[in-house]
Each structure stands twice: as structure tokens, then as C-alpha cells.
C-alpha atoms as an extended CHARMM CRD file, in Angstrom:
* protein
*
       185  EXT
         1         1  UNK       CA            -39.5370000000      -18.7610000000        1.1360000000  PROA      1               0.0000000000
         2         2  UNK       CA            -41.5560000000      -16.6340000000       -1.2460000000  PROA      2               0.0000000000
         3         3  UNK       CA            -41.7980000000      -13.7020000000        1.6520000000  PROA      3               0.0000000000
         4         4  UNK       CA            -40.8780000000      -10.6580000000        0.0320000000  PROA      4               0.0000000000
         5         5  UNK       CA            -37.7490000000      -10.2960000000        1.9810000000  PROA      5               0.0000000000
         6         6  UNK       CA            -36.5700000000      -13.5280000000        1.3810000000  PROA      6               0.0000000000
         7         7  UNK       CA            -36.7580000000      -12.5950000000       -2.5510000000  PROA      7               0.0000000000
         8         8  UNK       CA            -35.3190000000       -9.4440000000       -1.9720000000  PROA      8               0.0000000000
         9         9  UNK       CA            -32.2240000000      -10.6480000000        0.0070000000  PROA      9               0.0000000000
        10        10  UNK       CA            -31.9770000000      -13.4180000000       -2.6750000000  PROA      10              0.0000000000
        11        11  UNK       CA            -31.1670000000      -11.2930000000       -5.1380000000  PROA      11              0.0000000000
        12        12  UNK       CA            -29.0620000000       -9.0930000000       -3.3920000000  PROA      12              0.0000000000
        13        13  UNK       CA            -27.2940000000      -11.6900000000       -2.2510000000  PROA      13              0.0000000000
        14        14  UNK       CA            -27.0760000000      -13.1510000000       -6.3240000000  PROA      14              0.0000000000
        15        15  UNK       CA            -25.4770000000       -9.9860000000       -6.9650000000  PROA      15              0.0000000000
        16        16  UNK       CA            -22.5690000000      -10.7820000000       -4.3930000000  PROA      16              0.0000000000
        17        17  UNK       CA            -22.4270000000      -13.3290000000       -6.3210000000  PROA      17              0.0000000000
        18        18  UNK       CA            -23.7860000000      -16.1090000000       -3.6090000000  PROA      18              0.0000000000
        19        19  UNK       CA            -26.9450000000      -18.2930000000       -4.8830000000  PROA      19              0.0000000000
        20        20  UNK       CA            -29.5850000000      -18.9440000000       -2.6210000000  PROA      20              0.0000000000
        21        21  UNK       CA            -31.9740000000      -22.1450000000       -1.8090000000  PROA      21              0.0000000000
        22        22  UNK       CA            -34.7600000000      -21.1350000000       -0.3350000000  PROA      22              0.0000000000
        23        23  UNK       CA            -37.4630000000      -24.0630000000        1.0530000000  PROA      23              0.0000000000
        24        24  UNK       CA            -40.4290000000      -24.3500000000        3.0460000000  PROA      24              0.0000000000
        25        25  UNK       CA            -41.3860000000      -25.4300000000        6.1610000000  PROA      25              0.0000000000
        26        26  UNK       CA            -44.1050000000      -27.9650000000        6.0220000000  PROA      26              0.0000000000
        27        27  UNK       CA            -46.5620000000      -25.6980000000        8.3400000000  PROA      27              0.0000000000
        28        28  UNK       CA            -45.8400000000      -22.6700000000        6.1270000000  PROA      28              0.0000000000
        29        29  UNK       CA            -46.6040000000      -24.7960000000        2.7060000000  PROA      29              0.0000000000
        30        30  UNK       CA            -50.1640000000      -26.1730000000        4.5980000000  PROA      30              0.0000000000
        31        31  UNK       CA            -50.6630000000      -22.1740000000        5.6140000000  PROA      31              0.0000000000
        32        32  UNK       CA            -51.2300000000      -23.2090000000        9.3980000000  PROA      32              0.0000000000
        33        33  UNK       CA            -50.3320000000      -20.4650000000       11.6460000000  PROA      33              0.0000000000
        34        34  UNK       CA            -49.0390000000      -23.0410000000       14.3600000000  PROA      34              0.0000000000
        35        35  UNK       CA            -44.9760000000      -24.1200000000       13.5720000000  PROA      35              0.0000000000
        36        36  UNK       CA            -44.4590000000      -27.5980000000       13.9020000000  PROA      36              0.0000000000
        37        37  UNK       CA            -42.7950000000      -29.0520000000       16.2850000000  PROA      37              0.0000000000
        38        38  UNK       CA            -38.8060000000      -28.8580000000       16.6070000000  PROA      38              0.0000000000
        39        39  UNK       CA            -38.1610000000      -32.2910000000       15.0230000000  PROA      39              0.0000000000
        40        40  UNK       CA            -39.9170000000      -31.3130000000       12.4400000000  PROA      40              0.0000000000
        41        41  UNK       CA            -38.3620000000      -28.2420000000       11.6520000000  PROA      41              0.0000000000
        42        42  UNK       CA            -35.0540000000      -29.4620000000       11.9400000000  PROA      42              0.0000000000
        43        43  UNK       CA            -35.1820000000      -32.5580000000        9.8230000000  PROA      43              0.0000000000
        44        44  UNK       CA            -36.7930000000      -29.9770000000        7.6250000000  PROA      44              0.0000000000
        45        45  UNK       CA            -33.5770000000      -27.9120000000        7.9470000000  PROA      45              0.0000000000
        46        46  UNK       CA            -31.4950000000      -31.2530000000        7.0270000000  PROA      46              0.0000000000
        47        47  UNK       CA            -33.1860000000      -32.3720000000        4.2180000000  PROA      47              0.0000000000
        48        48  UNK       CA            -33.0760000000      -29.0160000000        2.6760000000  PROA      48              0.0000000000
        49        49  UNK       CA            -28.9310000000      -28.9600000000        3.3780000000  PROA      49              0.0000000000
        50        50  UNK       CA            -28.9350000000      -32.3300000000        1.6830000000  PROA      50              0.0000000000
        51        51  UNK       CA            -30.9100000000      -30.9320000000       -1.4090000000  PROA      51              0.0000000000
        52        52  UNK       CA            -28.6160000000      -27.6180000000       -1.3990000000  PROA      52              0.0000000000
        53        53  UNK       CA            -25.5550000000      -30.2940000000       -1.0490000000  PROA      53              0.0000000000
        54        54  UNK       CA            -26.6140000000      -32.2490000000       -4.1000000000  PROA      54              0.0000000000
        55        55  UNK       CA            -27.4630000000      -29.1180000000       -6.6670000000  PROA      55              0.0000000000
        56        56  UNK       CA            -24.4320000000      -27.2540000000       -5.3800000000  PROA      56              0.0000000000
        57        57  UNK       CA            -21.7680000000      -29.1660000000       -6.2700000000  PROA      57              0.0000000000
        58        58  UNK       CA            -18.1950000000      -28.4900000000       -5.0710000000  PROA      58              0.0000000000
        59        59  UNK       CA            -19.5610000000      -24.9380000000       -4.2310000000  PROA      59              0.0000000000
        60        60  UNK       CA            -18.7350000000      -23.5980000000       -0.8150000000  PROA      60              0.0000000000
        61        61  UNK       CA            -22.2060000000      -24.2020000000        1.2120000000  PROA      61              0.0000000000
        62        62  UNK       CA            -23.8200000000      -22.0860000000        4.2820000000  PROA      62              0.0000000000
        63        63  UNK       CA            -26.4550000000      -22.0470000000        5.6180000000  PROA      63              0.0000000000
        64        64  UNK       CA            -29.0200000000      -20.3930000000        7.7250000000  PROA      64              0.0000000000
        65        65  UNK       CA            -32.0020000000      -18.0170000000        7.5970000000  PROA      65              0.0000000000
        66        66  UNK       CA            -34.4810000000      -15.1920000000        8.9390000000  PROA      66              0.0000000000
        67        67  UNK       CA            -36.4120000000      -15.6020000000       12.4690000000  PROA      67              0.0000000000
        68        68  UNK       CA            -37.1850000000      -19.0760000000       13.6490000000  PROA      68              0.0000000000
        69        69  UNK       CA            -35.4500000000      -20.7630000000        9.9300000000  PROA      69              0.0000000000
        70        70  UNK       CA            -32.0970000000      -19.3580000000       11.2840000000  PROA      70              0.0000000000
        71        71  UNK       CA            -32.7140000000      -20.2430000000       15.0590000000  PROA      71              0.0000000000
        72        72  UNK       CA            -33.8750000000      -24.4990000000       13.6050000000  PROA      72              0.0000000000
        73        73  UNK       CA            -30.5380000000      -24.3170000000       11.1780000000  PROA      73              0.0000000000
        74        74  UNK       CA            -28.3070000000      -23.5740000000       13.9540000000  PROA      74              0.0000000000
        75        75  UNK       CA            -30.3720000000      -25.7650000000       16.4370000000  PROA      75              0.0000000000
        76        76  UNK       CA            -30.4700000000      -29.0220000000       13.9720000000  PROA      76              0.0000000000
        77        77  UNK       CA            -26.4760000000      -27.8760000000       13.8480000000  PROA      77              0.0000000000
        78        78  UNK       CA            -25.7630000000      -28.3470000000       17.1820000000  PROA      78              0.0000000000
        79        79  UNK       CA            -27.6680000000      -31.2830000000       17.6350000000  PROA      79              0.0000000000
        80        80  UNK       CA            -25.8800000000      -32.9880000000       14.8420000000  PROA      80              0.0000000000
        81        81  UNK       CA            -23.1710000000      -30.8950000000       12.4940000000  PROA      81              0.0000000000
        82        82  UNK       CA            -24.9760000000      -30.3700000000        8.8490000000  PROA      82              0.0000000000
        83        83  UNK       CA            -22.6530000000      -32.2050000000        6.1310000000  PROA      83              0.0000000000
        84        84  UNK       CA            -20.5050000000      -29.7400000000        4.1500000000  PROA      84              0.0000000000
        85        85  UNK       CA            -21.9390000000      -26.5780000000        5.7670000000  PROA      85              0.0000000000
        86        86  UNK       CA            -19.1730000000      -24.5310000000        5.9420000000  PROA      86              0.0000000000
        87        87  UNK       CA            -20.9890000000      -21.7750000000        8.1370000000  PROA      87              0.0000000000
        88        88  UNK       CA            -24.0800000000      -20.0670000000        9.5120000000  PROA      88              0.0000000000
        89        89  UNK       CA            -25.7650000000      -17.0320000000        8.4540000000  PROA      89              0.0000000000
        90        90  UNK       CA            -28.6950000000      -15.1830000000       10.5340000000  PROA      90              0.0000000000
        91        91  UNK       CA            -30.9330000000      -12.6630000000        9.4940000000  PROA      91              0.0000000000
        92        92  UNK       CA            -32.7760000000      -11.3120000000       12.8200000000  PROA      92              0.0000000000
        93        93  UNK       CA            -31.6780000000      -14.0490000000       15.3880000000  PROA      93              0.0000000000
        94        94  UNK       CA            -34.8250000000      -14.2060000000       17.4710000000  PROA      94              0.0000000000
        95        95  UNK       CA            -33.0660000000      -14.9430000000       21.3270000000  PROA      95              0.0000000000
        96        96  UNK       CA            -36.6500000000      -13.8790000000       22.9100000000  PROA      96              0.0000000000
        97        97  UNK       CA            -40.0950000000      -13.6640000000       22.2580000000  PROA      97              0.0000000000
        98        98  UNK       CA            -40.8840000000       -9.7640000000       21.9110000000  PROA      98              0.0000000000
        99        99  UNK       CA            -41.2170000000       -7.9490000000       25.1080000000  PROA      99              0.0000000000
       100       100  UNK       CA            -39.9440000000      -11.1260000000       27.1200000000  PROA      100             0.0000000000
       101       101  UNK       CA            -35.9350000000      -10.8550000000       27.2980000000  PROA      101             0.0000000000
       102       102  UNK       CA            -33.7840000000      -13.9020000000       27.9270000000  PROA      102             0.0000000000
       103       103  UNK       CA            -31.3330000000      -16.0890000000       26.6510000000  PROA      103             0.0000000000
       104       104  UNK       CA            -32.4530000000      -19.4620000000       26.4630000000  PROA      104             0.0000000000
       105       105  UNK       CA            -32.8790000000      -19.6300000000       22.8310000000  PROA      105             0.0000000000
       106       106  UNK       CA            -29.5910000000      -19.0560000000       22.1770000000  PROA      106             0.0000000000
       107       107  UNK       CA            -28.0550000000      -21.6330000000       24.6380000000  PROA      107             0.0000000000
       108       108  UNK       CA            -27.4240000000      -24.2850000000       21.8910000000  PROA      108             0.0000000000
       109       109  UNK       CA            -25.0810000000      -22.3770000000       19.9300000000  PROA      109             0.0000000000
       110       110  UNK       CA            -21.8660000000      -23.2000000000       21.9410000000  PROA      110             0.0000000000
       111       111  UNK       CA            -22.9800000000      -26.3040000000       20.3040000000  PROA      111             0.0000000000
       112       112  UNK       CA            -22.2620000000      -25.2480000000       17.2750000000  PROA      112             0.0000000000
       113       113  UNK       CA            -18.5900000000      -25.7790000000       15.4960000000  PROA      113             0.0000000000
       114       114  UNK       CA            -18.7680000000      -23.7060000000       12.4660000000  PROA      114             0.0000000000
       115       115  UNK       CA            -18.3850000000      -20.0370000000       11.7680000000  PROA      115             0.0000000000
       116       116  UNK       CA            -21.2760000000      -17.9760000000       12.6150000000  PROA      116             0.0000000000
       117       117  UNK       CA            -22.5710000000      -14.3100000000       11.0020000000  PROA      117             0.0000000000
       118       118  UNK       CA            -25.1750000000      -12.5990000000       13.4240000000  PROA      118             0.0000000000
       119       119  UNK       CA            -27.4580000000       -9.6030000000       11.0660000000  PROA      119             0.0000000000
       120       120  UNK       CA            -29.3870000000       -8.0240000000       13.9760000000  PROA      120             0.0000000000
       121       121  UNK       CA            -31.3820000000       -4.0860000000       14.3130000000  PROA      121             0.0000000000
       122       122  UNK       CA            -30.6620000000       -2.2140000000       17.0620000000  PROA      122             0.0000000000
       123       123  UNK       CA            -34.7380000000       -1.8310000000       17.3500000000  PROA      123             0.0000000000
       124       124  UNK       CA            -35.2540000000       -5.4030000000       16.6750000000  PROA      124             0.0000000000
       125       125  UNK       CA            -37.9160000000       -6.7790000000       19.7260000000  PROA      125             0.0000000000
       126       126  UNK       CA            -36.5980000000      -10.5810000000       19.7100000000  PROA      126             0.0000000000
       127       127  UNK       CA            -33.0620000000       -9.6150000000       20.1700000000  PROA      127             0.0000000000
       128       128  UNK       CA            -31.9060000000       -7.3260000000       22.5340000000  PROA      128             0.0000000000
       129       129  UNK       CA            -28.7660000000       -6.2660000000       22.0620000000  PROA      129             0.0000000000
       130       130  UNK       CA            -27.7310000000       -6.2370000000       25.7180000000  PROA      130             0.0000000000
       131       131  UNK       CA            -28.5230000000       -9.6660000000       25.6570000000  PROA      131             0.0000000000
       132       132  UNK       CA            -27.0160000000      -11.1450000000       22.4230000000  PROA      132             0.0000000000
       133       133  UNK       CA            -23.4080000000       -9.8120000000       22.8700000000  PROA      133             0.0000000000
       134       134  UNK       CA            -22.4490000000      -11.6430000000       25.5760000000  PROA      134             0.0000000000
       135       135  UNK       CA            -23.7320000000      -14.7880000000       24.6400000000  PROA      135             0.0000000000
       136       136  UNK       CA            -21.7380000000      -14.4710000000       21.1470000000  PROA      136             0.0000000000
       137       137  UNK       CA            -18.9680000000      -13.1630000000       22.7940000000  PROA      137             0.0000000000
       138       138  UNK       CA            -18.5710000000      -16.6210000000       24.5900000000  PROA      138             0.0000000000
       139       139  UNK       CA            -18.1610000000      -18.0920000000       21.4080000000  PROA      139             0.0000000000
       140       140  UNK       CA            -15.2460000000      -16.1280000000       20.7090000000  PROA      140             0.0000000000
       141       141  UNK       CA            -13.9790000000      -16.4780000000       17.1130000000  PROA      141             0.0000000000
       142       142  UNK       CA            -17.2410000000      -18.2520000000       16.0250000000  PROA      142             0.0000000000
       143       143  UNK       CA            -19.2450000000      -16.0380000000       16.2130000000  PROA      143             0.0000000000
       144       144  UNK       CA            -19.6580000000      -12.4530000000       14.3570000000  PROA      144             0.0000000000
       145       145  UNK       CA            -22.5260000000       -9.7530000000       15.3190000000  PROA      145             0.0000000000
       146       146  UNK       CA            -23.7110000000       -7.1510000000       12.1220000000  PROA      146             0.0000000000
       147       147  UNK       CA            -25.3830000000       -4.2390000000       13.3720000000  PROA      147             0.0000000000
       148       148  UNK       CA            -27.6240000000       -2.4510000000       11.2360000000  PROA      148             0.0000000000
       149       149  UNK       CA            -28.4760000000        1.0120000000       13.3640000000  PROA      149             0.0000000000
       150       150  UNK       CA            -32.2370000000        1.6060000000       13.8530000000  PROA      150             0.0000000000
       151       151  UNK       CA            -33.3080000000       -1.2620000000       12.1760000000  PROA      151             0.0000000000
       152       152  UNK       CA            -36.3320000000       -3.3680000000       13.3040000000  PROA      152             0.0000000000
       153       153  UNK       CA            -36.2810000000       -7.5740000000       13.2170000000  PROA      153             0.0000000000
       154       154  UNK       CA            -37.6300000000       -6.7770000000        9.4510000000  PROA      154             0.0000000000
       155       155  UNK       CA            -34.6180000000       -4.6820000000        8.6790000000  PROA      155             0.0000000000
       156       156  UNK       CA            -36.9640000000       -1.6220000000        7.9360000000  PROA      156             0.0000000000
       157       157  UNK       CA            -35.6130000000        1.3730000000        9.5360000000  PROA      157             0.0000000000
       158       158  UNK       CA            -37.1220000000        4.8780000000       10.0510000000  PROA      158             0.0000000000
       159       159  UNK       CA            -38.1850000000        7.4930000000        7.2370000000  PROA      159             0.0000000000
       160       160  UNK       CA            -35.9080000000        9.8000000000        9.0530000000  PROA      160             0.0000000000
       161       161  UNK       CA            -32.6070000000        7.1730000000        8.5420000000  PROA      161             0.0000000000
       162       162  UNK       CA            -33.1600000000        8.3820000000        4.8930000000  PROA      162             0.0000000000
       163       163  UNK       CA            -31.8370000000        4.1320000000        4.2250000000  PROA      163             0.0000000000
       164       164  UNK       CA            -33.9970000000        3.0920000000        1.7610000000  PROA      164             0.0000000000
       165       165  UNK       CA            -35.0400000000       -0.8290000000        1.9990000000  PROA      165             0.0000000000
       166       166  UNK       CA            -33.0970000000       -1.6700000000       -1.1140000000  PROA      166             0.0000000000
       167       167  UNK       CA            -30.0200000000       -0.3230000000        0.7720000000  PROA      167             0.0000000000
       168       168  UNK       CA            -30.1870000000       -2.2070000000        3.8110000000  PROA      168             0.0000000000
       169       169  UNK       CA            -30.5460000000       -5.3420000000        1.8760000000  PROA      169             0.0000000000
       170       170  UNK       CA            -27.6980000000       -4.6330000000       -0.3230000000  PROA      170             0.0000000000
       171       171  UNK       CA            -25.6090000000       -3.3770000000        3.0360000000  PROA      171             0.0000000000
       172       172  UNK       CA            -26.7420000000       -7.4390000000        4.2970000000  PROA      172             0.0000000000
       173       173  UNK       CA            -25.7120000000       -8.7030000000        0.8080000000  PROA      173             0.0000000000
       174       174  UNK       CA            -22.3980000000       -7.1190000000        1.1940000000  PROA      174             0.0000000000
       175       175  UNK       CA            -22.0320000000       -8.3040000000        4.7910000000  PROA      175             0.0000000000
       176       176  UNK       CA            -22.6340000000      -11.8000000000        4.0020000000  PROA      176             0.0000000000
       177       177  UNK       CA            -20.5530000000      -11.7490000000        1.3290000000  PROA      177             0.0000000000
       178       178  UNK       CA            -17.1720000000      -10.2670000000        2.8850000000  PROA      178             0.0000000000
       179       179  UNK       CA            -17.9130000000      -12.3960000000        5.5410000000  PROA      179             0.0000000000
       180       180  UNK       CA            -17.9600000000      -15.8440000000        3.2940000000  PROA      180             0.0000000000
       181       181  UNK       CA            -15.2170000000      -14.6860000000        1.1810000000  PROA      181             0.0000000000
       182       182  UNK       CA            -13.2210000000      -15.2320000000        4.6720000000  PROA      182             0.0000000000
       183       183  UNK       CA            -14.8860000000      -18.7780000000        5.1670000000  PROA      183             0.0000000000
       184       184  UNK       CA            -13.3120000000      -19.9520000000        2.4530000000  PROA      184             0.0000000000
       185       185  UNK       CA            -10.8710000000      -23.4300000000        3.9670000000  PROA      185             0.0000000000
């Protein structure tokens, strides 16, 4: 939560006008290199919707997250739907472990029911492209792909993109927010 791209997309995202609540997992607080295991991270992921639930009010709720956060949310959603979410937002959906394509990791979102928004670099190693499209486009009208042109799973693209950082995130920002403007019931 306190990664510097997590602050960073915070803010832009503040500035769309959408607040953020950012948590831990409990392996990341104890600074152990090893994730804990899946039931872990997803009643992590619930308890953290419940939290966001309670300070938000009669706000419009999503929810989400970069790398493996994103992948538990929608997991723990598909297990069971999370109360009051009104839809899913992924920054780098990792599908594969870098330099071993597949799908597998991305089987359990046909088990999701809400609206899904898919941020994803075209040089991003745990999401090949040629891999990710089809599986979202069996999931039809759930499921949106953003595609930010030479950018890694970090969102940094090349010097010679001449993107800044700052205007990537702001570009994601923007995404999200168009994109939850439309999520509105």
C-alpha cells in the first residue's frame, strides 16, 4: 500500500475525483517475501471491502488493485460476490508468471458478475496480450481491456515514448474514471 505507485495512482486517481483505500496484506505488513496463502489473501481482500463499505458511505464502491491484490479481489469475487462492490479495477492483471504464458489465472473471472476494467502494457511479462483478449472477450460486456502502448507491468515505458510517469498515471486516472462514471446503476 505505501509502494510508490500505489501513492502515485492514489492521487491521480483523487484528482478524478475517486478516493482510494489502500490496505495491506498481512505478509507484506510482517515484510516476508513469501505471500500467504489464498485464503488468506482473500479474506484479506473482504475485510478490507467491509472497512471501505463502512467509511464510504452511500458512495459508489470498486474495487481492485495492482499484480496479485487485483488477481485475490477478483478471485475472493468469484468465490463469493463482495457486498456493494459495484465493479473491478486492475492495474497489470498478472494471467502468467513472467516468461511462462497461460491462462489459468484468469479462469475464475467468468465467475465474476460485476463490471470489470483491465489496465495492461503492451511490454508487460505477466500478461501477454495474445493471451488476455480472448479470455476477456468471453466475458463479453463485463469485461473492458486499457492498453497503455509500450508500457511494462510497472506502467514505465521507454525514454524514447517521451510519456513521462506522471502521464501514464494520470492517462490510468482518467481511464478509471470515465470508466466508473459509466458504472454508475
Amino acid at each position: 500500500m505505501r509502494h510508490s505507485f500505489m501513492e502515485a495512482i492514489a492521487d491521480r486517481l483523487a484528482d478524478c475525483g475517486i478516493a482510494t483505500f489502500r490496505y495491506q496484506f498481512p505478509y507484506m505488513e510482517q515484510r516476508s517475501p513469501r505471500p500467504d496463502p489464498p485464503p488468506v489473501l482473500m479474506a484479506t481482500v473482504r475485510s478490507a471491502v467491509a472497512a471501505a463499505t463502512e467509511e464510504a458511505g452511500d458512495l459508489p464502491l470498486l474495487a481492485g488493485g495492482k499484480s496479485m491484490g487485483g488477481r485475490m479481489t477478483s478471485t475472493a469475487g468469484a468465490e463469493k460476490p463482495l457486498p456493494g462492490v459495484r465493479g473491478l479495477v486492475f492495474f497489470g492483471f498478472p494471467l502468467h508468471a513472467a516468461g511462462k504464458p497461460g491462462a489459468e489465472r484468469g479462469e475464475h473471472l467468468a465467475g465474476v458478475t460485476v463490471p470489470m476494467l483491465f489496465l495492461q502494457g503492451t511490454r508487460d511479462k505477466l500478461a501477454e496480450l495474445s493471451l488476455l483478449r480472448p479470455l476477456l472477450s468471453r466475458l463479453g460486456d463485463r469485461a473492458q481491456l486499457s492498453v497503455v502502448n509500450d508500457a511494462d507491468h510497472s506502467f514505465h515505458l521507454p525514454k524514447r515514448s517521451g510519456k513521462t510517469d506522471q502521464q501514464v498515471l494520470e492517462e490510468l486516472a482518467q481511464t478509471v474514471g470515465d470508466w466508473a462514471s459509466r458504472q454508475q446503476p
